[in-house]
C-alpha positions as semicolon CSV with decimal commas, in nm:
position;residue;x (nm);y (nm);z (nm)
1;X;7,389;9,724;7,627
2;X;7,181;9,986;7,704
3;X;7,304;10,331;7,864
4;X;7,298;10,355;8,256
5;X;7,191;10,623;8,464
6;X;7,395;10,783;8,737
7;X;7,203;10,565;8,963
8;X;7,199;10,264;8,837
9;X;7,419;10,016;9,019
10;X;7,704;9,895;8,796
11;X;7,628;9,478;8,756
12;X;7,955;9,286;8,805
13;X;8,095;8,946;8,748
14;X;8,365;8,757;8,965
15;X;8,576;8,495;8,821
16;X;8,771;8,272;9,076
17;X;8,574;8,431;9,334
18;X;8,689;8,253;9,629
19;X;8,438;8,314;9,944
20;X;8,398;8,669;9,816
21;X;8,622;8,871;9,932
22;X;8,648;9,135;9,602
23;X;8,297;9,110;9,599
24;X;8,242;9,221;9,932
25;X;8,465;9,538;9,907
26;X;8,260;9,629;9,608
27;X;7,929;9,592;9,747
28;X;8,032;9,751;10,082
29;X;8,087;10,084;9,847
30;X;7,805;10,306;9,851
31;X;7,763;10,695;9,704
32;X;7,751;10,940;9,949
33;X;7,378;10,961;10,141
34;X;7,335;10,604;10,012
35;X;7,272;10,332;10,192
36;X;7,227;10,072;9,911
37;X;7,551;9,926;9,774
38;X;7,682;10,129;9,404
39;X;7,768;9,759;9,272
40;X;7,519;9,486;9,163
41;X;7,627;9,108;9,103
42;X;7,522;8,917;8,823
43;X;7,746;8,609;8,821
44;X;8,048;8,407;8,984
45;X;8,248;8,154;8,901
46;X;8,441;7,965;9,164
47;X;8,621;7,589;9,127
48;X;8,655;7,542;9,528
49;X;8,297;7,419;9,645
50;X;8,369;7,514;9,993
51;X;8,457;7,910;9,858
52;X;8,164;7,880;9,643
53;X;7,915;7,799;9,877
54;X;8,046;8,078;10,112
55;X;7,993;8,327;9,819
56;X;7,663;8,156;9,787
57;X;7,548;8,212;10,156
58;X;7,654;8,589;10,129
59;X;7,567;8,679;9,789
60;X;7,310;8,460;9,609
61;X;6,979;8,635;9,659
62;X;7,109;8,973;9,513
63;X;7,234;8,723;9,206
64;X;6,877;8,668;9,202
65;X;6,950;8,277;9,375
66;X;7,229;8,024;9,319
67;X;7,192;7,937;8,910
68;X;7,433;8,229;8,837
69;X;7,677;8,070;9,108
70;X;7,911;7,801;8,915
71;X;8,091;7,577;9,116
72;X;8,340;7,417;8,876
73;X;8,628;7,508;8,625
74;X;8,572;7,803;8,467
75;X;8,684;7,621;8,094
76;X;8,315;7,493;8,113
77;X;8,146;7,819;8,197
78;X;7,997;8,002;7,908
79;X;7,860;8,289;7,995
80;X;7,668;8,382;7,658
81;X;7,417;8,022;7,748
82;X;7,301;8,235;8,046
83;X;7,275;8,611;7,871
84;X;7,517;8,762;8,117
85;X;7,571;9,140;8,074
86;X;7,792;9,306;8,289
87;X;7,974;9,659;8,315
88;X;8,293;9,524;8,536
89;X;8,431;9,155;8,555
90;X;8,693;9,127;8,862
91;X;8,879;8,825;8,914
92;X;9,214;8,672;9,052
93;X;9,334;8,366;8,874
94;X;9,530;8,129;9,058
95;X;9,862;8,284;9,112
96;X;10,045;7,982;9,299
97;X;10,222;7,867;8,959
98;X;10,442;8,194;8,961
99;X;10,404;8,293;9,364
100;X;10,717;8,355;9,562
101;X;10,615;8,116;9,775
102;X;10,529;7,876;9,449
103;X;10,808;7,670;9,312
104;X;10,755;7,945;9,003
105;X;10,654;7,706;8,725
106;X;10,625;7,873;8,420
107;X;10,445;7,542;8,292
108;X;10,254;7,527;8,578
109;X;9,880;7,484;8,434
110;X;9,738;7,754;8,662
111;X;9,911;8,016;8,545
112;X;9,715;7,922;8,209
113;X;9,393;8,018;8,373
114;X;9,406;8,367;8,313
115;X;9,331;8,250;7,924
116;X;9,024;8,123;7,999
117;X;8,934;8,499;8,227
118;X;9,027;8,657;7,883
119;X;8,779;8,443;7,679
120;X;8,538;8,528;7,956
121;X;8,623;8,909;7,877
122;X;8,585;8,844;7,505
123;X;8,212;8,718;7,559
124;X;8,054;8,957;7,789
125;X;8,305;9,273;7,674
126;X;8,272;9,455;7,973
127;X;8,353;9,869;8,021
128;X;8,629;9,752;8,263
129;X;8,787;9,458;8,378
130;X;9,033;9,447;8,675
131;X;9,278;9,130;8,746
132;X;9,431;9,098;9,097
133;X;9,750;8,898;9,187
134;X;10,028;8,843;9,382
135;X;10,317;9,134;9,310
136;X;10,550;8,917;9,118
137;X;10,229;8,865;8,846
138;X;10,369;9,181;8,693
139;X;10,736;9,012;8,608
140;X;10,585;8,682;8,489
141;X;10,570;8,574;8,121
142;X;10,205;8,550;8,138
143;X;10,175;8,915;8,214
144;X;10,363;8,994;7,947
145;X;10,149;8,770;7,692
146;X;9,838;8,968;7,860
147;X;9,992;9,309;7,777
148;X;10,073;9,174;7,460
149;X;9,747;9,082;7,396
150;X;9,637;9,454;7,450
151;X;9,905;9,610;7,211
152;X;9,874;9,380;6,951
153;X;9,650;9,509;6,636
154;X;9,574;9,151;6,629
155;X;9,591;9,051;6,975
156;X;9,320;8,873;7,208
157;X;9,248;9,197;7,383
158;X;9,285;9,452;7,117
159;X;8,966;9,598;7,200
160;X;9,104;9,686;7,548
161;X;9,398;9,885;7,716
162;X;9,547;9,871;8,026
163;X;9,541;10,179;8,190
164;X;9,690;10,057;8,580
165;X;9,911;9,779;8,636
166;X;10,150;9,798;8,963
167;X;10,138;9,666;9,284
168;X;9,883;9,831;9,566
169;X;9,987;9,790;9,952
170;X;9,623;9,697;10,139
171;X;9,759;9,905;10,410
172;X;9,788;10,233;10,190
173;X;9,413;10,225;10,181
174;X;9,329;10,205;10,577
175;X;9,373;9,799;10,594
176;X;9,562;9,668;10,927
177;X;9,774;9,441;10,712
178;X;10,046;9,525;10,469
179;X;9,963;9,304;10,204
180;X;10,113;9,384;9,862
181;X;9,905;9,334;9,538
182;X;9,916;9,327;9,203
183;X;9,618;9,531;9,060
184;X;9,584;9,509;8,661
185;X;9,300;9,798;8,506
186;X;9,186;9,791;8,216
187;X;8,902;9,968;7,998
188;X;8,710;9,888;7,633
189;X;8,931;10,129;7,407
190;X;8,571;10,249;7,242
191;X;8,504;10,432;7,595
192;X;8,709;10,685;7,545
193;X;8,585;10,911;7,907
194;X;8,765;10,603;8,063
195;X;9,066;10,727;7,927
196;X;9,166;10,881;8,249
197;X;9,077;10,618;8,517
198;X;9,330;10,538;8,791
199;X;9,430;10,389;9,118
200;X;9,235;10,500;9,376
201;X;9,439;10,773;9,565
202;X;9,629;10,644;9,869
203;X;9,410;10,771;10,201
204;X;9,692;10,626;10,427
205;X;10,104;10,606;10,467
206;X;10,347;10,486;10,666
207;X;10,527;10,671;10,931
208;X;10,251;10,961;10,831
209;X;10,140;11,136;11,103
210;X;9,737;11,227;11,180
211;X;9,829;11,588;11,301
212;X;10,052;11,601;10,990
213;X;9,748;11,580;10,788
214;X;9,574;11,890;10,961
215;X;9,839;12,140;10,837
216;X;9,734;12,331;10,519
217;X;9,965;12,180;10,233
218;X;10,096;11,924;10,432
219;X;10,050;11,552;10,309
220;X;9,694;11,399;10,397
221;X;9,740;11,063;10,463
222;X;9,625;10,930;10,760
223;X;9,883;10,682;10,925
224;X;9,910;10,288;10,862
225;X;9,587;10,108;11,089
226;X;9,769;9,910;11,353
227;X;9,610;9,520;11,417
228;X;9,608;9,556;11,775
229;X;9,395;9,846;11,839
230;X;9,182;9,744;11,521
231;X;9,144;9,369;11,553
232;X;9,302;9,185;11,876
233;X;9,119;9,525;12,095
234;X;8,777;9,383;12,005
235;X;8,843;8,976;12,014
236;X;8,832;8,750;12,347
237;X;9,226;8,721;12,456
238;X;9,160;8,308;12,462
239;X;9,028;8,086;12,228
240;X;8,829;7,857;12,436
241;X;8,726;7,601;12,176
242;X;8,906;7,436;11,920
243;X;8,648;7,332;11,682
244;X;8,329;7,525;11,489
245;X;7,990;7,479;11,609
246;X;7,831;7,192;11,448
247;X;7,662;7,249;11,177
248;X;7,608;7,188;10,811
249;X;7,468;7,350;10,513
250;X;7,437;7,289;10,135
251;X;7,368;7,611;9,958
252;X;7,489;7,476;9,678
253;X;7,401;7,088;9,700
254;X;7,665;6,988;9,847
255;X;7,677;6,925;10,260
256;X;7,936;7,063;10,429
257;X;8,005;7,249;10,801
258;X;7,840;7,565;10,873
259;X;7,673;7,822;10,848
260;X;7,890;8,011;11,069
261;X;7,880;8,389;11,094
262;X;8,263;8,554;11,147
263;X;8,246;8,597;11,533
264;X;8,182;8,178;11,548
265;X;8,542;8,153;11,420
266;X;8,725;8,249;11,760
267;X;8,900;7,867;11,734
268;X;9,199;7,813;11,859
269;X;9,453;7,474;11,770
270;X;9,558;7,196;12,030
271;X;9,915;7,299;12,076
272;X;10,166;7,051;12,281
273;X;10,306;7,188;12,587
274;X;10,639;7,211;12,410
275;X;10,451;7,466;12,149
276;X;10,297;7,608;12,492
277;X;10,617;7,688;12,609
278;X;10,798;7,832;12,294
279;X;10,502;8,067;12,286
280;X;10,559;8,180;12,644
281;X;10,904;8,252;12,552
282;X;10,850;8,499;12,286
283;X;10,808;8,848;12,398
284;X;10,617;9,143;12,243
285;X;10,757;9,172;11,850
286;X;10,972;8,902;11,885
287;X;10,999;8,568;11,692
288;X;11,206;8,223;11,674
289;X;11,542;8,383;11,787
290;X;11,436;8,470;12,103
291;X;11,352;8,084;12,238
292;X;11,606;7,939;12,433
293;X;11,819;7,669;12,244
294;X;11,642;7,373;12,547
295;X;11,332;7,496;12,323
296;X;11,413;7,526;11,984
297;X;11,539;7,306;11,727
298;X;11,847;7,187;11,549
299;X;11,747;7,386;11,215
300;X;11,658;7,749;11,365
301;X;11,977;7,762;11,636
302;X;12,213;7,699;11,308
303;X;11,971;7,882;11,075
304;X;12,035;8,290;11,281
305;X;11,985;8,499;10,965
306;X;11,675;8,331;10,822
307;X;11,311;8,475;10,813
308;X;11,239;8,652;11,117
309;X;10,889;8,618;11,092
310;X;10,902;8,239;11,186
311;X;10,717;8,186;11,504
312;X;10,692;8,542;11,553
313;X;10,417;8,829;11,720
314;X;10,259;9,072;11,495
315;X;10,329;9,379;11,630
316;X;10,010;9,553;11,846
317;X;10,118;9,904;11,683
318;X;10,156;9,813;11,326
319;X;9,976;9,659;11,026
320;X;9,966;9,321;11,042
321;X;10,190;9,083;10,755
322;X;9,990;8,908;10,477
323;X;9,760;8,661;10,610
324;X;9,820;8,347;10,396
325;X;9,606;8,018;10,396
326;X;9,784;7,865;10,748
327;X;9,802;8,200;10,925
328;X;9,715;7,896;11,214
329;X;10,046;7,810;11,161
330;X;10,293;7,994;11,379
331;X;10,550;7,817;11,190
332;X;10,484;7,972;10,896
333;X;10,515;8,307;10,987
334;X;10,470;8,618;11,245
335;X;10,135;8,462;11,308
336;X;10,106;8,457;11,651
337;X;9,929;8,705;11,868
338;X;10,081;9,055;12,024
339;X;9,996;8,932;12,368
340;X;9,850;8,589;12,444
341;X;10,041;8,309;12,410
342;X;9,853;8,180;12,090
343;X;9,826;8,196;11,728
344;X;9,589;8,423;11,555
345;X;9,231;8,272;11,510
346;X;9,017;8,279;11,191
347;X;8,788;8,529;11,358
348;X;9,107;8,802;11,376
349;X;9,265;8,679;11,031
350;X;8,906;8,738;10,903
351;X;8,903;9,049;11,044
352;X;9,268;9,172;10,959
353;X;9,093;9,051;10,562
354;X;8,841;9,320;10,613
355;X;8,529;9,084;10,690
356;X;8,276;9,199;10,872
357;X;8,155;9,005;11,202
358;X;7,808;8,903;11,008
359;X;7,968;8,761;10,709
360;X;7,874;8,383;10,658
361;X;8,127;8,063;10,624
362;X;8,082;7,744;10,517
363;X;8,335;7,455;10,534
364;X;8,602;7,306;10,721
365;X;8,883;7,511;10,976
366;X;9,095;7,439;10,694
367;X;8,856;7,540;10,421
368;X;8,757;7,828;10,562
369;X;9,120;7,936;10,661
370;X;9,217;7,872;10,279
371;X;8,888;8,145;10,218
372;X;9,024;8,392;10,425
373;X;9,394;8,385;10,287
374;X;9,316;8,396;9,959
375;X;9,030;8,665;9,951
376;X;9,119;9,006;9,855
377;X;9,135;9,250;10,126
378;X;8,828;9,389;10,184
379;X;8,943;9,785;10,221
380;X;9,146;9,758;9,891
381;X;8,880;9,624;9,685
382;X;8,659;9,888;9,837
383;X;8,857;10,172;9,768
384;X;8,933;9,974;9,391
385;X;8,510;10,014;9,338
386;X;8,513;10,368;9,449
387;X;8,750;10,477;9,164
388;X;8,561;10,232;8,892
389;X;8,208;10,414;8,999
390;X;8,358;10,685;8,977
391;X;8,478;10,649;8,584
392;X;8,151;10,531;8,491
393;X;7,877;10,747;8,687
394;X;8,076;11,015;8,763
């Protein structure tokens, strides 16, 4: 590969790409002055045809149009059939098989998956390559077999070494949610100036203080981004609609709904008045333990210690928690809103993800709501491509 100037923008592939959400924090990064994104990408690889023909709407003309888009397993992928060079591969294999919300298979085929990234690795041998997963990734046997594979004289990866592997809180790094990551690093052991590449430096903290940050030698950071002021301030207090525009698209070949932009996802669900009424019951920050037993069910009046989260309000003044793929779902978590008597739409969970109100969707409420809980927080990944230009154009 030939040498890149200091201008150059750094070409990247993403592997289990979802709708784009790693992508999107990379090409959001620009060098001071700049307005044209630091980050270039060459390639993607997505199973989900829904996800991949969102990254298709949003990406596919700077991939130079939707060949370099693959919309099916990644074992049939080969990436030296297509001459694909790149400096950085990103990429988050499926991570239900050893979730904490997973029934933790260790058999579980998808925790295989990261193989086939590696062999992806091995064929393109990029400067850097960067693997993002749930927290508990880092305590699972396949991360072990990955470092392994590092150390090894003879491992798969002995032509790489991981230089970062811990977990990264989205809200360190300005995001309104305080979703916990597991963010593996690693660099070609040939590049020897990559040696010293890190984490991005934490710009934000909880319980910090902005005036703190104004006192010489005092810490910097910035304090945690609540939601409220940051997401539920600029969306419509009702959802007036409970379905998407109708449309359809087929960037990819397929039909499906869409093209929405972000702002056409203010949808709200059908509730019963029952649902109606536990929702009116629940004050500011509160959750399943404050609706009256004429309300509630058998299972939370006997179950009092249980999540708290369960039908509860994110907090206005606070980070939101991790939007999953039914953040709909009040049920499932502290997913309804501060205020109205609602649960968070994919507009604000899109938002809380970091998306900005232009990006395009394609696919069902369901589809789409998968897209958004499984993409990478935007801010994190941005503040992830701001260290990695860093190492390589200095």
């Amino acid at each position: 590969m030939a040498a890149d100037s200091s201008t150059d923008p750094i070409s990247i592939v993403d592997l289990f790409a979802g709708c784009g959400g790693f992508t999107q924090g990379f090409h959001s990064f620009a060098t001071s002055g700049s307005t044209r994104s630091a980050f270039r990408s060459v390639a993607a690889v997505e199973h989900d045809i829904a996800a991949a023909s969102t990254y298709a709407l949003n990406f596919s003309e700077e991939v130079g149009g939707t060949d370099h888009i693959y919309a099916g397993d990644i074992e049939d992928w080969h990436p030296e059939d297509l001459g694909i060079e790149a400096e950085v591969i990103l990429g988050g294999p499926p991570c239900q098989g050893f979730s904490g919300l997973g029934k933790e298979d260790a058999d579980d085929p998808r925790n295989k998956l990261w193989r086939e990234y590696l062999r992806v690795v091995n064929t393109i041998k990029p400067k850097i390559f960067v693997i993002e997963n749930v927290d508990r990734f880092l305590r699972s046997p396949e991360f072990a077999l990955l470092h392994a594979a590092t150390e090894k004289p003879d491992g798969e990866l002995r032509d790489y070494r991981l230089v970062e592997f811990s977990v990264l809180n989205s809200a360190d790094y300005g995001v309104p949610q305080a979703r916990r990551r597991a963010i593996v690093i690693a660099v070609r052991r040939d590049l020897k100036e990559l040696d010293d590449l890190r984490y991005p430096r934490r710009t934000h903290g909880k319980g910090a203080k902005a005036e703190d940050s104004l006192i010489p030698g005092a810490d910097p950071l910035q304090p945690w981004v609540a939601v409220g002021p940051e997401v539920f301030a600029r969306t419509p207090y009702w959802a007036l609609t409970t379905s998407l525009p109708a449309r359809q698209c087929a960037p990819l070949g397929k039909t499906l709904p869409g093209v929405f932009k972000t702002t056409d996802l203010h949808v709200g669900r059908r509730p019963v008045e029952l649902s109606v009424r536990r929702y009116m019951s629940i004050p500011e920050g509160g959750n399943r333990h404050d609706i009256p037993d004429e309300l509630s069910t058998p299972n939370w009046i006997a179950h009092k210690s249980g999540s708290h989260d369960v039908m509860g309000r994110m907090y206005w003044d606070r980070p939101s928690v991790t939007i999953r793929t039914e953040f709909y779902k009040p049920e499932k978590g502290r997913y309804l809103h501060p205020r109205a008597h609602r649960p968070i739409t994919h507009y604000e969970a899109a938002l809380i993800q970091g998306f900005p109100p232009d990006f395009k969707w394609c696919g069902s409420k369901v589809q789409i709501g998968r897209q958004i809980g499984n993409a990478v927080p935007v801010g994190l990944s941005r503040a992830i491509a701001g260290t990695i230009h860093r190492a390589l154009r200095g």
